[in-house]
C-alpha positions as CSV (number, residue, x, y, z in Angstrom):
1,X,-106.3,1.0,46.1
2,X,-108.0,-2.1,46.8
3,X,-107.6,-4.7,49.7
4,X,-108.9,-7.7,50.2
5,X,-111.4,-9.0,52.5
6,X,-110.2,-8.1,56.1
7,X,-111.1,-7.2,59.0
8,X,-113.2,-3.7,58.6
9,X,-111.6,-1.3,60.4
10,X,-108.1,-2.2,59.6
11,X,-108.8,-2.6,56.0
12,X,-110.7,1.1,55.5
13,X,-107.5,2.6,57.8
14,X,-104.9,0.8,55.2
15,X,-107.1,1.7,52.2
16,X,-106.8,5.4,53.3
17,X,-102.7,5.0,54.4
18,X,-101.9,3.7,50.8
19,X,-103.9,7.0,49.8
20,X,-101.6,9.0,51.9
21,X,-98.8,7.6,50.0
22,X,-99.9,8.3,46.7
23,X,-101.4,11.7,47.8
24,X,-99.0,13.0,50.2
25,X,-96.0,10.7,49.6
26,X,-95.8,10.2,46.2
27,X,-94.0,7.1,46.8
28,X,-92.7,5.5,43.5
29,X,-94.8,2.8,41.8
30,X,-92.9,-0.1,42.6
31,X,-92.9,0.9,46.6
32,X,-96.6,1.4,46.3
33,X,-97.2,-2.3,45.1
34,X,-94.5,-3.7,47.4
35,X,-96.4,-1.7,50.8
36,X,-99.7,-2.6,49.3
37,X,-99.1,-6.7,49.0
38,X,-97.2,-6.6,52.2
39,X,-100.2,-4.9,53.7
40,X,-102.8,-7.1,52.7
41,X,-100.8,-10.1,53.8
42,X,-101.3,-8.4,57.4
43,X,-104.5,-7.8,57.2
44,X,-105.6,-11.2,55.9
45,X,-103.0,-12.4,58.6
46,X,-104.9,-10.3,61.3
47,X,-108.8,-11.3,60.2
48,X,-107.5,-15.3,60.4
49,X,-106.1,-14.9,64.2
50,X,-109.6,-12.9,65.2
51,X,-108.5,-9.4,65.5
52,X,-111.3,-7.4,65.0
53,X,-110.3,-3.7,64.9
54,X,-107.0,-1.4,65.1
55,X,-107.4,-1.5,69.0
56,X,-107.5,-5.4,69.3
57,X,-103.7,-5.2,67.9
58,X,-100.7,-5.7,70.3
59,X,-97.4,-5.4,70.5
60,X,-97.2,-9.6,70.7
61,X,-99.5,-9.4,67.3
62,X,-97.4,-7.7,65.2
63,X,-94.2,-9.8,66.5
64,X,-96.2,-12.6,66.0
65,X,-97.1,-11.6,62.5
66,X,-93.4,-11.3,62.0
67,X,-92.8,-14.5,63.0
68,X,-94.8,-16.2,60.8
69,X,-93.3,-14.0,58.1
70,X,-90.2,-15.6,58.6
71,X,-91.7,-19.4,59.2
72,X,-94.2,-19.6,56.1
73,X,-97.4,-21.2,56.0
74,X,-99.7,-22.9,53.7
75,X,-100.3,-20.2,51.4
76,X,-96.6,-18.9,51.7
77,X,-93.0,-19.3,51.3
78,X,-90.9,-18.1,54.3
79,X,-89.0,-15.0,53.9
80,X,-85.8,-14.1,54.3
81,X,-84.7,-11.6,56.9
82,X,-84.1,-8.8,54.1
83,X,-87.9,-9.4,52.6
84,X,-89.6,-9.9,56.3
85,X,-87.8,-6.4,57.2
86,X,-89.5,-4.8,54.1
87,X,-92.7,-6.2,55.2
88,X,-92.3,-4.6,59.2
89,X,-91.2,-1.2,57.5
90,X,-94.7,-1.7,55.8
91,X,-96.7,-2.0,58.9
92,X,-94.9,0.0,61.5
93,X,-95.7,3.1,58.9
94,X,-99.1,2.3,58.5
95,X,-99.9,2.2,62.6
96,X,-97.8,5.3,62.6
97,X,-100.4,6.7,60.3
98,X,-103.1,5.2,62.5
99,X,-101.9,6.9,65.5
100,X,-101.2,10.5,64.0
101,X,-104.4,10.4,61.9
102,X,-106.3,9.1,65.5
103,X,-108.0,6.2,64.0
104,X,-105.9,4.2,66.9
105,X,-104.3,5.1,70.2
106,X,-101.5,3.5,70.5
107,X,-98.7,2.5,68.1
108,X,-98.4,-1.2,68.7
109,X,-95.4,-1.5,66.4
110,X,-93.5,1.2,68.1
111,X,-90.8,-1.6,69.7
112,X,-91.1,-4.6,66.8
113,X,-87.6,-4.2,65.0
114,X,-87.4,-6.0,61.8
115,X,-85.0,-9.1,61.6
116,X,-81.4,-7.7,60.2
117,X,-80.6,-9.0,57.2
118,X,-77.2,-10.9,56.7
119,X,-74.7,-8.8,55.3
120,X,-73.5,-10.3,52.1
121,X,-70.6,-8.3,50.2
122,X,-71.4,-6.6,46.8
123,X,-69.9,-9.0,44.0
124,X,-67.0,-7.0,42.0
125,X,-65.6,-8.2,39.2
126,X,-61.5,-7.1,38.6
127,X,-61.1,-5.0,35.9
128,X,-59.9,-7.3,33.3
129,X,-63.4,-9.2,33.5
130,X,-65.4,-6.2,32.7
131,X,-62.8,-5.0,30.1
132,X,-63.4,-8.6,28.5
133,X,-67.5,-7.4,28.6
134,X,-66.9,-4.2,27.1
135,X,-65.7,-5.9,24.1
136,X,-67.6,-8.2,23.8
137,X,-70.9,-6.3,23.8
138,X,-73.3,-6.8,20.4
139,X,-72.4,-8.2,17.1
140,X,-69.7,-6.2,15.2
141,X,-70.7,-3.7,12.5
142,X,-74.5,-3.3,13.7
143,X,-76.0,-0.7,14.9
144,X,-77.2,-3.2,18.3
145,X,-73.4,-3.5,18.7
146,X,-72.9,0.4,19.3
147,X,-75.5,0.6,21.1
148,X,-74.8,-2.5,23.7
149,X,-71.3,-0.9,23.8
150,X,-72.6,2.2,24.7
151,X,-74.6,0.9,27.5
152,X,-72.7,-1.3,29.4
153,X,-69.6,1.3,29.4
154,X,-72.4,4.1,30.3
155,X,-73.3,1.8,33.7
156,X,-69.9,0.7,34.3
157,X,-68.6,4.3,33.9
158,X,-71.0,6.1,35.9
159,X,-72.4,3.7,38.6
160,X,-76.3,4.1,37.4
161,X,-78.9,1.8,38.0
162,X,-80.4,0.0,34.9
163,X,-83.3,1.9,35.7
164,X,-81.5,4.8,35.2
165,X,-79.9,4.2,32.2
166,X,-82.6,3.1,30.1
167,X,-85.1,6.0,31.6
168,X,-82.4,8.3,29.9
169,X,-83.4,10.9,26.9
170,X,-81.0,12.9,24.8
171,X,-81.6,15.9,26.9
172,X,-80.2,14.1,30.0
173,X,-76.8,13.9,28.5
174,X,-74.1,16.7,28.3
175,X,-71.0,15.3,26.5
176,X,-68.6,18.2,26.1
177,X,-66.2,19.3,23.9
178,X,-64.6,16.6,21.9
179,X,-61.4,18.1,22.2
180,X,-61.9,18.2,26.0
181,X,-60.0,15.3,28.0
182,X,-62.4,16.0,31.1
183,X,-65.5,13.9,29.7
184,X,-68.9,15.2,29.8
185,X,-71.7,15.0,32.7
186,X,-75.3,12.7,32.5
187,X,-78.6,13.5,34.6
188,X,-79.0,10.2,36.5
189,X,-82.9,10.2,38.2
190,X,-82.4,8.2,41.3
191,X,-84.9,6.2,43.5
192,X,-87.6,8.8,44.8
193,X,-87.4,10.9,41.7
194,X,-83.7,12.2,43.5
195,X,-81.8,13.3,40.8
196,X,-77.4,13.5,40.6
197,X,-75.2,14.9,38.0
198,X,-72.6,12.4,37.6
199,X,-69.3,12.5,35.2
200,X,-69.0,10.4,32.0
201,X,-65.4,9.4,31.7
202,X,-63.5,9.1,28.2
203,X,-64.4,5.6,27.2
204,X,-68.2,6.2,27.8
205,X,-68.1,9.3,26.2
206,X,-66.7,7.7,22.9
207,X,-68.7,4.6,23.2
208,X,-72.3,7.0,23.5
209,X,-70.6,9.3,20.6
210,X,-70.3,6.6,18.5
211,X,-73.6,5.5,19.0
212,X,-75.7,8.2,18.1
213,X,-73.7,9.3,15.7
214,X,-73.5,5.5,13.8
215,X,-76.1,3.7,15.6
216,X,-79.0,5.5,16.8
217,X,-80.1,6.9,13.9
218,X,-80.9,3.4,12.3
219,X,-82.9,2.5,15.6
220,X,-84.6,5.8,15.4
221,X,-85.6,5.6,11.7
222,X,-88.0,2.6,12.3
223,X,-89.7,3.9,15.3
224,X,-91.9,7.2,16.4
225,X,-88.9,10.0,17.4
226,X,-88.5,9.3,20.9
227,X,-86.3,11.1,23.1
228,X,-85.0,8.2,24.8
229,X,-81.4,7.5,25.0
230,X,-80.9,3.9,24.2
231,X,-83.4,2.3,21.7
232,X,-84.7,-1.0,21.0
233,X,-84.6,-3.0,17.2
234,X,-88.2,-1.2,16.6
235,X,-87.1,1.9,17.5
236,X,-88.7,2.1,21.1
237,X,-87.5,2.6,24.3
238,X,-84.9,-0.4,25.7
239,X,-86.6,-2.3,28.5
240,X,-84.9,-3.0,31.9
241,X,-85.2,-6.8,30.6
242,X,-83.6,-6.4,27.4
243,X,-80.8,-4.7,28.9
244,X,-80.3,-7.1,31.1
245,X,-79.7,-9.4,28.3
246,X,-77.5,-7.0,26.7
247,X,-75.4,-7.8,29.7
248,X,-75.5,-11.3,30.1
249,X,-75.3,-12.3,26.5
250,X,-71.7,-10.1,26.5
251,X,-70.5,-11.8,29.9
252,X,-71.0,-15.3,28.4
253,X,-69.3,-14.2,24.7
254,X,-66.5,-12.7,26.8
255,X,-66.2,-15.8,28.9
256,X,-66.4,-14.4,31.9
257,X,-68.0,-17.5,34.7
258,X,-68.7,-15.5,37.5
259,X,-72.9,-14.3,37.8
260,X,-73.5,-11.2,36.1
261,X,-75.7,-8.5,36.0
262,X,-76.2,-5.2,35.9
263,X,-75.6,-4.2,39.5
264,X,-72.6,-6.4,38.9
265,X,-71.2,-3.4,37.2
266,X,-72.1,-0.9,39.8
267,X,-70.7,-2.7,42.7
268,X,-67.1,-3.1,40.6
269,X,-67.7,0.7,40.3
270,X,-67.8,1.4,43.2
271,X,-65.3,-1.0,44.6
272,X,-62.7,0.1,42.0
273,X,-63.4,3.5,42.9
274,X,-62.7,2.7,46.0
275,X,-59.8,0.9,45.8
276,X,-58.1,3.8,43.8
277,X,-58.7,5.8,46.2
278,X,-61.4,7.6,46.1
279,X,-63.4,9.0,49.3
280,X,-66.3,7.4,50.3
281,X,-68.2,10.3,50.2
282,X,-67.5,11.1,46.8
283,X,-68.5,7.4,45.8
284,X,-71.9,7.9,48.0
285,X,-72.5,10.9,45.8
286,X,-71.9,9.1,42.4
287,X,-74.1,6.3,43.4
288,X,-76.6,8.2,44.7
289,X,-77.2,6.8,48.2
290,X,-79.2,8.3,50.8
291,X,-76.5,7.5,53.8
292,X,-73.0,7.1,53.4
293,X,-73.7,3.7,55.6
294,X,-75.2,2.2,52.3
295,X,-71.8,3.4,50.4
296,X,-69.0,1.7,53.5
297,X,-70.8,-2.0,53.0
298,X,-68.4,-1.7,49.7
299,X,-65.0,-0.7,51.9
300,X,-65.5,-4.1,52.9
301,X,-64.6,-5.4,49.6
302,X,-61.5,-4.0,49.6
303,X,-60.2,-4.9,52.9
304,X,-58.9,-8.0,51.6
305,X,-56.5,-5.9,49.3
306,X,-55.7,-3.5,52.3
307,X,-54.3,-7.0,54.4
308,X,-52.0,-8.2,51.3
309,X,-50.5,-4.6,50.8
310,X,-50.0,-4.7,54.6
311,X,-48.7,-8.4,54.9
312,X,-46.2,-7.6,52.1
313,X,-45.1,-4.6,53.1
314,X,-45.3,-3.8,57.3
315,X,-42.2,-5.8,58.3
316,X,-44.0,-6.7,61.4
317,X,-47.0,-8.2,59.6
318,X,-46.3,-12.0,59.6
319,X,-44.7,-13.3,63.4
């Protein structure tokens, strides 16, 4: 955990907070690189305005510090209000730390709220779109076609992450009796290592069916026996990247205009959940978020469908 030259005192106290997150925390890797350039930024920014120790830091630094997040300088872009707020989560944990492990006094970050970010609503495609994707998916009559097929009806059926997808092994998936019309189940492992069981509907479960029966074999035959779920043309585990492709190279076969990707296809699950119907408590749980906040930013998607049912049908609607 290394960070660069700073000023002493506040670099050794972050050195040891990014140990406390690896230790105690066991924050994922990705966190642990986002906390640790967000905290060398602030030291560096703190050793160029003369603060020599955790002391000299006041409530008018850190909102300073945030300010010049959000403005830019020489070395640096500005950020936008979503990026600055990751960066002030960043810092107000580590003088937390500082305070409870009493290398500092006082918690000069106690009152600095990051900037809120604009809301922007999740991107849904209608169902026609994705149905267009779904068929589109791989070349016909290869074993990359099953396999694409498999994949994108596995994240549009279930709502996972890429991440979770291609972190997938056999073991993870539990698809029933053939003969059963109730699909099977699949082990999604979430952000923080938080893992859901989450239903696989009919047309995933025949799309992953076919798959290993017809297509994963071929993968698996050039490569080493992994237990991963969806391989790659050498018989390795698919890459978040290569999925992505997967994805974008069916979107612009099936003609579809609008930007794609793969949270593309959990936001129209969610939304078409949603608009069915379904509580958004039970879509919270499917998607795996923390707060059932996260899940009502997609209610707001279908509020424009709630107005035409209720301008077409309340008889006082329109004056």
């Amino acid at each position: 955990m290394t960070v660069t030259a700073g000023p002493g005192e506040v670099a050794r106290a972050v050195r040891s907070y990014l140990d406390h997150l690896v230790v105690e925390r066991g924050l994922a890797d990705n966190t642990l690189k986002s906390y640790r350039r967000d905290l060398r930024r602030y030291v560096g920014w703190l050793a160029g305005h003369g603060v020599k120790g955790l002391d000299g830091v006041r409530e008018e630094t850190v909102t300073a510090f945030l300010v010049a997040l959000r403005e830019g300088d020489a070395d640096h872009p500005p950020l936008s209000a979503g990026s600055a707020a990751r960066t002030v989560v960043a810092v107000r944990g580590f003088h937390r730390f500082a305070v409870r492990e009493g290398l500092a006094q006082v918690d000069p970050s106690a009152a600095v709220r990051p900037p809120a970010p604009a809301k922007r609503l999740p991107k849904a495609l209608p169902l026609a779109d994705i149905e267009r994707i779904l068929d589109a998916a791989g070349a016909p009559g290869t074993a990359l076609a099953l396999r694409d097929r498999a994949l994108l009806e596995l994240l549009y059926g279930t709502g996972a992450r890429i991440s979770e997808a291609v972190g997938l092994d056999l073991d993870d998936l539990d698809l029933g009796d053939p003969e059963d019309t109730d699909g099977g189940t699949v082990l999604l492992r979430g952000k923080g290592s938080k893992e859901r069981m989450v239903p696989v509907g009919r047309y995933a479960r025949e799309a992953v069916e076919a798959y290993l029966v017809r297509g994963r074999p071929e993968l698996s035959s050039v490569g080493h026996g992994l237990p991963a779920l969806f391989l790659n043309a050498r018989g390795g585990r698919l890459s978040r990247q290569s999925a992505w492709t997967v994805l974008v190279k069916a979107a612009e076969r099936a003609g579809v205009s609008a930007e794609v990707s793969p949270h593309t296809l959990r936001h129209s699950f969610a939304t078409h959940l949603l608009d069915g119907g379904a509580d958004v408590r039970v879509v919270q749980e499917l998607l795996g978020h923390a707060s059932v906040t996260t899940t009502q930013v997609y209610t707001l998607v279908t509020v424009d469908s709630l107005r035409e049912v209720y301008a077409t049908a309340h008889p006082r609607a329109l004056g």
